[in-house]
N, CA, C and O atoms as CSV, one atom per row, in Angstrom:
chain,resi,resn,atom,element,x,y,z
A,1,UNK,N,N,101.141,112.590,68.643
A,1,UNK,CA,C,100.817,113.297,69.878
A,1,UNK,C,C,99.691,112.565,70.604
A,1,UNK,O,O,98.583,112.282,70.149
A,2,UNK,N,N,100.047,112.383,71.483
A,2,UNK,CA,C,98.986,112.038,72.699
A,2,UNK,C,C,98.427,112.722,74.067
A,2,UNK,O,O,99.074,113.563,74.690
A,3,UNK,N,N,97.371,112.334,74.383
A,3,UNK,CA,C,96.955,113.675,75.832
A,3,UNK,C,C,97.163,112.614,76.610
A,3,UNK,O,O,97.177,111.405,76.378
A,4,UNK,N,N,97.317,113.234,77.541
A,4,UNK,CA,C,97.358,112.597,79.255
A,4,UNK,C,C,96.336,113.352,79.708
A,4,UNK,O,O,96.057,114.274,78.942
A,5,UNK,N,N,95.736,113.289,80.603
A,5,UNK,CA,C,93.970,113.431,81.316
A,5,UNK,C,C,94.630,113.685,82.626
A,5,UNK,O,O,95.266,112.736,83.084
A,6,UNK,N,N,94.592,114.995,83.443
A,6,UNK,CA,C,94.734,115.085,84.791
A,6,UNK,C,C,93.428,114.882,85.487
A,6,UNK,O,O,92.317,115.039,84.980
A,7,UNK,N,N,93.758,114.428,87.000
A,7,UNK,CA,C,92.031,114.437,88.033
A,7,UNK,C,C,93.537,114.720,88.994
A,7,UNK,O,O,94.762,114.600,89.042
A,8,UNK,N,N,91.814,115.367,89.930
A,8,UNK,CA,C,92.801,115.444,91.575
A,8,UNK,C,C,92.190,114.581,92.414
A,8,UNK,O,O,91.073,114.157,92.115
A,9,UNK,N,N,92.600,114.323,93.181
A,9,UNK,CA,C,92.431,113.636,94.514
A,9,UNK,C,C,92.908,114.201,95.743
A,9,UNK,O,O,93.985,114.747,95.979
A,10,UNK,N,N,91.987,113.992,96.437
A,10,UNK,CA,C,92.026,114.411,98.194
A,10,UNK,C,C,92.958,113.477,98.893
A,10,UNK,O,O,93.039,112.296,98.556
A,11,UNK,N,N,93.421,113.814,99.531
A,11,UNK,CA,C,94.787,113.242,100.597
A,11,UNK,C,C,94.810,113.787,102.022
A,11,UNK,O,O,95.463,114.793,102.299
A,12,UNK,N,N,93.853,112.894,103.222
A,12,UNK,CA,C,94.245,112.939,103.785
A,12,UNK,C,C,94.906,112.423,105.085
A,12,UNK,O,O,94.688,111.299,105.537
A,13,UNK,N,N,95.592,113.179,105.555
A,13,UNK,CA,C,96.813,112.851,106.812
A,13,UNK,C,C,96.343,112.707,107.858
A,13,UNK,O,O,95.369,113.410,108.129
A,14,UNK,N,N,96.923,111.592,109.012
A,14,UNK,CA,C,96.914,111.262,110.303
A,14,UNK,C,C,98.130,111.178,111.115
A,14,UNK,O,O,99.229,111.194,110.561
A,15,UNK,N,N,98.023,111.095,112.311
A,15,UNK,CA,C,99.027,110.939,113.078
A,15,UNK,C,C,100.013,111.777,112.498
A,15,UNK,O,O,99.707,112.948,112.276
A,16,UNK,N,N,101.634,111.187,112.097
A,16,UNK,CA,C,102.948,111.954,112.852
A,16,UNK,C,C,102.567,112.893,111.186
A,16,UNK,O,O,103.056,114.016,111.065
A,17,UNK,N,N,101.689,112.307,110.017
A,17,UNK,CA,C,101.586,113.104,108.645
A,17,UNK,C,C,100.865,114.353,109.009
A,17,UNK,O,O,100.810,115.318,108.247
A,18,UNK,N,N,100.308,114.320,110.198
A,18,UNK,CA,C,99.172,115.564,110.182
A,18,UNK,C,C,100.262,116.736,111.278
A,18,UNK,O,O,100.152,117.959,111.192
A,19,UNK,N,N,101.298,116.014,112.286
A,19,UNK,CA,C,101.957,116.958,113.359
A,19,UNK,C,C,103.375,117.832,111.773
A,19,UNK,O,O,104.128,118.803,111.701
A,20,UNK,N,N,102.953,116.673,110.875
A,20,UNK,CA,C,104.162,117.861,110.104
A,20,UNK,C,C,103.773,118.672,108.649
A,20,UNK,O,O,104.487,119.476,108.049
A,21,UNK,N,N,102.322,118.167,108.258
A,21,UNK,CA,C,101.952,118.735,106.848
A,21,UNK,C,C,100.342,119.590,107.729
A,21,UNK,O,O,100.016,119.715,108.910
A,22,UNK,N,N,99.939,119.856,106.896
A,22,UNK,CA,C,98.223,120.413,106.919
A,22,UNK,C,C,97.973,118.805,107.059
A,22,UNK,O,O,98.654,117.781,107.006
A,23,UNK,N,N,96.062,119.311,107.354
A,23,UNK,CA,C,95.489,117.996,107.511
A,23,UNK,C,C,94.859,117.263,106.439
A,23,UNK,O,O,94.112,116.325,106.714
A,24,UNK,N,N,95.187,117.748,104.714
A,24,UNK,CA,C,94.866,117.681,103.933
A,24,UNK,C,C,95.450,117.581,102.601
A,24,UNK,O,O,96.629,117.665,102.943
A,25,UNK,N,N,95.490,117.460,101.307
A,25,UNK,CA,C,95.962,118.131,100.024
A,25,UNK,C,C,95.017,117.423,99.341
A,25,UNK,O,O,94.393,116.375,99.509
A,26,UNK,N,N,95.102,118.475,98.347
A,26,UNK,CA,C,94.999,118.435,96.943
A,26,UNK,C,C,95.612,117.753,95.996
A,26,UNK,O,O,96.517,118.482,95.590
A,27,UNK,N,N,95.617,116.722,95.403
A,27,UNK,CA,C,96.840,116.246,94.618
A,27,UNK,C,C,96.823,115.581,92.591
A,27,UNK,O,O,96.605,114.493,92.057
A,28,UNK,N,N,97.099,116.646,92.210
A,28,UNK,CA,C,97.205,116.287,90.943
A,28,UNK,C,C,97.672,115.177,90.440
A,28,UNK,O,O,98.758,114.865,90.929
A,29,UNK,N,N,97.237,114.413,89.592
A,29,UNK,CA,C,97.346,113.005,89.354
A,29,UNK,C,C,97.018,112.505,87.328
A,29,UNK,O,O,96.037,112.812,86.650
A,30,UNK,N,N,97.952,111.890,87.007
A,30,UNK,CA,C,97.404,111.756,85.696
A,30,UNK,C,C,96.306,110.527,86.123
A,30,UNK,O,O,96.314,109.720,87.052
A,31,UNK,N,N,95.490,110.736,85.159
A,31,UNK,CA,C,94.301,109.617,85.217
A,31,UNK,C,C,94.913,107.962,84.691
A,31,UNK,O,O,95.483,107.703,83.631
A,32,UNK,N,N,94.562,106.987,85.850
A,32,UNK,CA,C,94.913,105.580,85.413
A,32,UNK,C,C,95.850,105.424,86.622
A,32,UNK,O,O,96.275,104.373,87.102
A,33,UNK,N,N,96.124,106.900,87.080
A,33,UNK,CA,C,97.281,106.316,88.561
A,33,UNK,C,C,96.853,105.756,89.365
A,33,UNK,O,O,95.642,105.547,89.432
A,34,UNK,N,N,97.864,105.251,90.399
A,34,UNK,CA,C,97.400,104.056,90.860
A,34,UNK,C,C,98.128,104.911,92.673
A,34,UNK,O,O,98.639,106.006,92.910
A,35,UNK,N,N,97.789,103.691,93.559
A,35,UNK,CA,C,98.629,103.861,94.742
A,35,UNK,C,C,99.971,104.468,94.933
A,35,UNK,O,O,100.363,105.509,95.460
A,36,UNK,N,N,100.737,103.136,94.126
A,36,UNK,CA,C,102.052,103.298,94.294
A,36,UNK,C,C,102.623,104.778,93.537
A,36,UNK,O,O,103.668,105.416,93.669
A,37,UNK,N,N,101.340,104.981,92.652
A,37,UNK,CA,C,102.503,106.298,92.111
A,37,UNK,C,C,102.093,107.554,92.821
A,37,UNK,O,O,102.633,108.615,92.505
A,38,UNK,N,N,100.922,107.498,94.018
A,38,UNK,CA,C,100.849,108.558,94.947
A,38,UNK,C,C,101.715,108.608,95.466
A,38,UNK,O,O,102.233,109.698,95.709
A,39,UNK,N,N,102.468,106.971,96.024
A,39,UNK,CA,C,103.718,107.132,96.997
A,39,UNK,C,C,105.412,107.474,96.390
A,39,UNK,O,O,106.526,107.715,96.855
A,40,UNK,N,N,104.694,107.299,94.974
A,40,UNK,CA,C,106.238,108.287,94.287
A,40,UNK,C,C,106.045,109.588,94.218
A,40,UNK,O,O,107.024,110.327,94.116
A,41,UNK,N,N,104.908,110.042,94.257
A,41,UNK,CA,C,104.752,111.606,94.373
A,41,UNK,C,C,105.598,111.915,95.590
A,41,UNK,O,O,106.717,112.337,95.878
A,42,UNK,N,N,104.472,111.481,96.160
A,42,UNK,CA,C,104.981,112.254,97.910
A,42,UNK,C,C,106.609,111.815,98.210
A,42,UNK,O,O,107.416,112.632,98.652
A,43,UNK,N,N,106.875,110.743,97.976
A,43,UNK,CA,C,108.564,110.831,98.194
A,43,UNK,C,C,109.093,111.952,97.349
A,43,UNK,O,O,109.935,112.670,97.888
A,44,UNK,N,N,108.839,112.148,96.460
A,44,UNK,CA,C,109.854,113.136,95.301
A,44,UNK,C,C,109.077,114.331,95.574
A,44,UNK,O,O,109.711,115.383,95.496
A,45,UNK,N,N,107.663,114.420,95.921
A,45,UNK,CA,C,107.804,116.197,95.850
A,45,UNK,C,C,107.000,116.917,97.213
A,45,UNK,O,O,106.754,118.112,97.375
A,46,UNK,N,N,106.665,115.698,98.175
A,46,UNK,CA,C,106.191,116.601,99.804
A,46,UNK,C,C,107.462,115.886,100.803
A,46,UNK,O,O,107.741,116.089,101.985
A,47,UNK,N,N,107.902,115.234,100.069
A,47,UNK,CA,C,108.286,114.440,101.545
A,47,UNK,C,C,110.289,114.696,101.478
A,47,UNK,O,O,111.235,113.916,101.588
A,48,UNK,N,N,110.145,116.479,101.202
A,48,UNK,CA,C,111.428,116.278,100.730
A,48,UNK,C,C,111.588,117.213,101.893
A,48,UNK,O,O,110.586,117.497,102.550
A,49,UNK,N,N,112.960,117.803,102.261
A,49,UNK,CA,C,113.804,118.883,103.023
A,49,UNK,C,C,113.087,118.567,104.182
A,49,UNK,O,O,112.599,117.441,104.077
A,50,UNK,N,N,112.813,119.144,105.309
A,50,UNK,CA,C,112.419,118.790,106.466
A,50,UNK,C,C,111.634,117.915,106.872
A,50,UNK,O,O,111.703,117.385,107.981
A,51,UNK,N,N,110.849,117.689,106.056
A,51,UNK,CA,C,110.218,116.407,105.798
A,51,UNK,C,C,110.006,115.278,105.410
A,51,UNK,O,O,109.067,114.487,105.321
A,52,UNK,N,N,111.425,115.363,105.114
A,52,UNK,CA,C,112.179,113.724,104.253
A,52,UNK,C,C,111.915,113.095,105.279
A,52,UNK,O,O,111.076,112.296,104.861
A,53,UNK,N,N,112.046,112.892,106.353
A,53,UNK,CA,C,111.542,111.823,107.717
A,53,UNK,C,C,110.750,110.979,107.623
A,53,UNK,O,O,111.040,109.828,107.949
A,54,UNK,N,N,109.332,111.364,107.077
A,54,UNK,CA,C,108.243,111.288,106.820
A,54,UNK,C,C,108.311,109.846,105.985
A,54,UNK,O,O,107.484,108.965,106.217
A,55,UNK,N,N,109.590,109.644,104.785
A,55,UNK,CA,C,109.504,108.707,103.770
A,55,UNK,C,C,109.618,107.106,104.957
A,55,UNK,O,O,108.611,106.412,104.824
A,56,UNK,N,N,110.152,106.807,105.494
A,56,UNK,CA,C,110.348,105.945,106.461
A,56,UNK,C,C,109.371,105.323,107.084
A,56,UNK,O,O,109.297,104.117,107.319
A,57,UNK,N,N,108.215,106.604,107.493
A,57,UNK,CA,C,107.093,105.946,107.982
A,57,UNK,C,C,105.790,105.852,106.994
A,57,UNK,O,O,104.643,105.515,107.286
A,58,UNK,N,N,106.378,106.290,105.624
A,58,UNK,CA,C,105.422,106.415,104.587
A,58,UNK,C,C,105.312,104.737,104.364
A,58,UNK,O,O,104.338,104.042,104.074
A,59,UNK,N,N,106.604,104.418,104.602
A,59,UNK,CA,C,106.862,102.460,103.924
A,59,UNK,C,C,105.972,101.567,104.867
A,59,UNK,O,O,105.612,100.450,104.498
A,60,UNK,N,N,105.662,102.032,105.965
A,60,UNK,CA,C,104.893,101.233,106.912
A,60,UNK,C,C,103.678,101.383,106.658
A,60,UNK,O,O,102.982,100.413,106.961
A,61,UNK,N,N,103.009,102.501,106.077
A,61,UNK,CA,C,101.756,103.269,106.244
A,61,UNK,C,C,100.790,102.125,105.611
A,61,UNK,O,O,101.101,100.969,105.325
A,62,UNK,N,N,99.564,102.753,105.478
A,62,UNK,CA,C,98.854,102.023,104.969
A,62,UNK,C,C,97.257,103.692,103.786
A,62,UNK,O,O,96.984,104.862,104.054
A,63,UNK,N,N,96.945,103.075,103.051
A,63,UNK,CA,C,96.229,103.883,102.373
A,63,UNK,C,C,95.182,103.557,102.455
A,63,UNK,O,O,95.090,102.345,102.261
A,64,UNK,N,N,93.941,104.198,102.728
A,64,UNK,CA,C,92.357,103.779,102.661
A,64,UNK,C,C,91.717,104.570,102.322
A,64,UNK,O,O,92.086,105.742,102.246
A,65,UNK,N,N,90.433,104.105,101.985
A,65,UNK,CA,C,89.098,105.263,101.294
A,65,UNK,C,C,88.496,104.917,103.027
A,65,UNK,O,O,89.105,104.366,103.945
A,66,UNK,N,N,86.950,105.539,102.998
A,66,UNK,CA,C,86.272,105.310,104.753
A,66,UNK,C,C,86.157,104.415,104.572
A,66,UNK,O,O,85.550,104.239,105.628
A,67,UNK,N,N,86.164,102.985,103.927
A,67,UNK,CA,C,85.447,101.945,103.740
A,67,UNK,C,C,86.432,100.875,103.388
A,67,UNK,O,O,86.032,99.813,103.865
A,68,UNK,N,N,87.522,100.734,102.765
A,68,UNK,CA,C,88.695,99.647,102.667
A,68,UNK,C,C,89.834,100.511,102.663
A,68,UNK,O,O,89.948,101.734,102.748
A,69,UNK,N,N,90.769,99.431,102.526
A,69,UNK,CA,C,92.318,99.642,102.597
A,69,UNK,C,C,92.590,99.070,101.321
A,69,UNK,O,O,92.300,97.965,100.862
A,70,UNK,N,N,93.335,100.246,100.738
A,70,UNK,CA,C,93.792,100.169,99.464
A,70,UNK,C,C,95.228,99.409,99.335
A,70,UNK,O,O,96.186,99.273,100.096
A,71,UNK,N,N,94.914,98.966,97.970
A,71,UNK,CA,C,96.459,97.726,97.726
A,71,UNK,C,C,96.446,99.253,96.691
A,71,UNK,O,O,95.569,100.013,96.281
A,72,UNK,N,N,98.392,99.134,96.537
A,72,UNK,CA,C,99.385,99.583,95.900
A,72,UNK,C,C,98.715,99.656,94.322
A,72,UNK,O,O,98.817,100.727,93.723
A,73,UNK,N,N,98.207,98.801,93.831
A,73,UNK,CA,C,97.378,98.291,92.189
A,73,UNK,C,C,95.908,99.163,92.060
A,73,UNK,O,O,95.194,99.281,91.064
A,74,UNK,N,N,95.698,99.792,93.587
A,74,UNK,CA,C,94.287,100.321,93.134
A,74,UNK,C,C,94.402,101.721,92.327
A,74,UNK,O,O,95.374,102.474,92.374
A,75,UNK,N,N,93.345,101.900,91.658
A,75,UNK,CA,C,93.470,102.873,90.520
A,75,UNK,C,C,92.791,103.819,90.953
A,75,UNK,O,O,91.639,103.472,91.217
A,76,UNK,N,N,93.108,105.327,91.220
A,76,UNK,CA,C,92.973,106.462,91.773
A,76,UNK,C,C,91.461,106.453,90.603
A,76,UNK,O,O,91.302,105.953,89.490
A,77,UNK,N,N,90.696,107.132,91.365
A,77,UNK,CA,C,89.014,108.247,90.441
A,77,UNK,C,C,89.368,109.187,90.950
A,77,UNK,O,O,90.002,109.395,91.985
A,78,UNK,N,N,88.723,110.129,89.802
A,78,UNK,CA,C,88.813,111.728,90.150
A,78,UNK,C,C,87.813,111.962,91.749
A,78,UNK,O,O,87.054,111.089,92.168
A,79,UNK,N,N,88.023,113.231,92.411
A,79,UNK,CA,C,87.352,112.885,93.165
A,79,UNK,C,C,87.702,112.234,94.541
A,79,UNK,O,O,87.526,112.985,95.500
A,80,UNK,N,N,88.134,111.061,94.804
A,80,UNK,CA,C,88.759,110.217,95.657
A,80,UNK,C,C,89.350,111.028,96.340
A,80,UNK,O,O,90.083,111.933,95.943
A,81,UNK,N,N,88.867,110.558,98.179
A,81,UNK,CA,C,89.081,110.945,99.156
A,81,UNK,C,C,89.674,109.730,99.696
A,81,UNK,O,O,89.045,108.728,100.036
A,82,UNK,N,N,91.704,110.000,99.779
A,82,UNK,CA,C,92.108,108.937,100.441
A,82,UNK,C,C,92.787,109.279,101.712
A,82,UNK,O,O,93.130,110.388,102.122
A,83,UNK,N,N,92.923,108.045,102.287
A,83,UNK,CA,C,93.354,108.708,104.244
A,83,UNK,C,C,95.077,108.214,104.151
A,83,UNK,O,O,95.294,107.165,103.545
A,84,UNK,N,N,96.065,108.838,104.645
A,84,UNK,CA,C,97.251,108.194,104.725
A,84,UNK,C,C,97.374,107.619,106.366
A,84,UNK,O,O,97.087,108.350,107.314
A,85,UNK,N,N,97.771,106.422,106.508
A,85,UNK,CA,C,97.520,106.228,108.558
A,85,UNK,C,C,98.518,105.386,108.572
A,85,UNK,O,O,98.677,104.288,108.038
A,86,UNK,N,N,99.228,106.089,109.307
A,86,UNK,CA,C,100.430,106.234,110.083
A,86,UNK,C,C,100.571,104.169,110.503
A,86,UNK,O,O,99.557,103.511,110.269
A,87,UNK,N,N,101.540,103.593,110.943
A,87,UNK,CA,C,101.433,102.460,111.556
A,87,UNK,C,C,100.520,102.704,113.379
A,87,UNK,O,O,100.667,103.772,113.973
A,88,UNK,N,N,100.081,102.116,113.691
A,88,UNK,CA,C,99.287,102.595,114.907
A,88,UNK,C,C,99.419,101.421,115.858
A,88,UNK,O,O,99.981,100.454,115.344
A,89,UNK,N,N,99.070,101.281,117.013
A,89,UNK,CA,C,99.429,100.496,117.886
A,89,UNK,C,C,97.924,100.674,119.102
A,89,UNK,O,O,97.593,101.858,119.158
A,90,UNK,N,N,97.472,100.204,119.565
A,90,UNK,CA,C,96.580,100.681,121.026
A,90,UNK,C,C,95.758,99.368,121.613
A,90,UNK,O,O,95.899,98.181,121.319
A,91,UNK,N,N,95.159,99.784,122.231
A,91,UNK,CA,C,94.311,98.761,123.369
A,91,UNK,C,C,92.934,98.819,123.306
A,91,UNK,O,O,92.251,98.134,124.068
């Protein structure tokens, strides 16, 4: 027998993620996760039924703390406040 260690992490949404979810979550996470397996969460368990849309512009997105932009390999801390942002465009 072995334990797995849960932490949560903060998630939050911009642009077209914020016109279709809250501006926020909560998100349970085993400890050691990484990016990419936030973005298997959210495909398999927010980004489903009316909001399957969402997966499309999830592939463009980009993930950051206030201070960098996270690669796919970075390893979630309990705690962690991450931003999801939309592809963006402006002048």
């Amino acid at each position: 027998m072995f334990l797995v260690f849960m932490m949560y992490v903060k998630l939050k949404f911009f642009g077209i993620f914020r016109d279709y979810l809250n501006n926020e979550i909560d998100v349970k996470v085993d400890c050691g996760s990484n990016i990419s397996d936030l973005k298997c969460y959210l495909r398999d368990e927010i980004f489903v039924g009316e909001f399957k849309i969402l997966i499309g512009v999830l592939d463009k997105s980009i993930f950051s703390t206030d201070i960098i932009i996270l690669s796919d390999d970075y390893i979630l801390k309990s705690d962690d406040i991450i931003y999801l942002l939309p592809p963006f465009s402006g002048g």
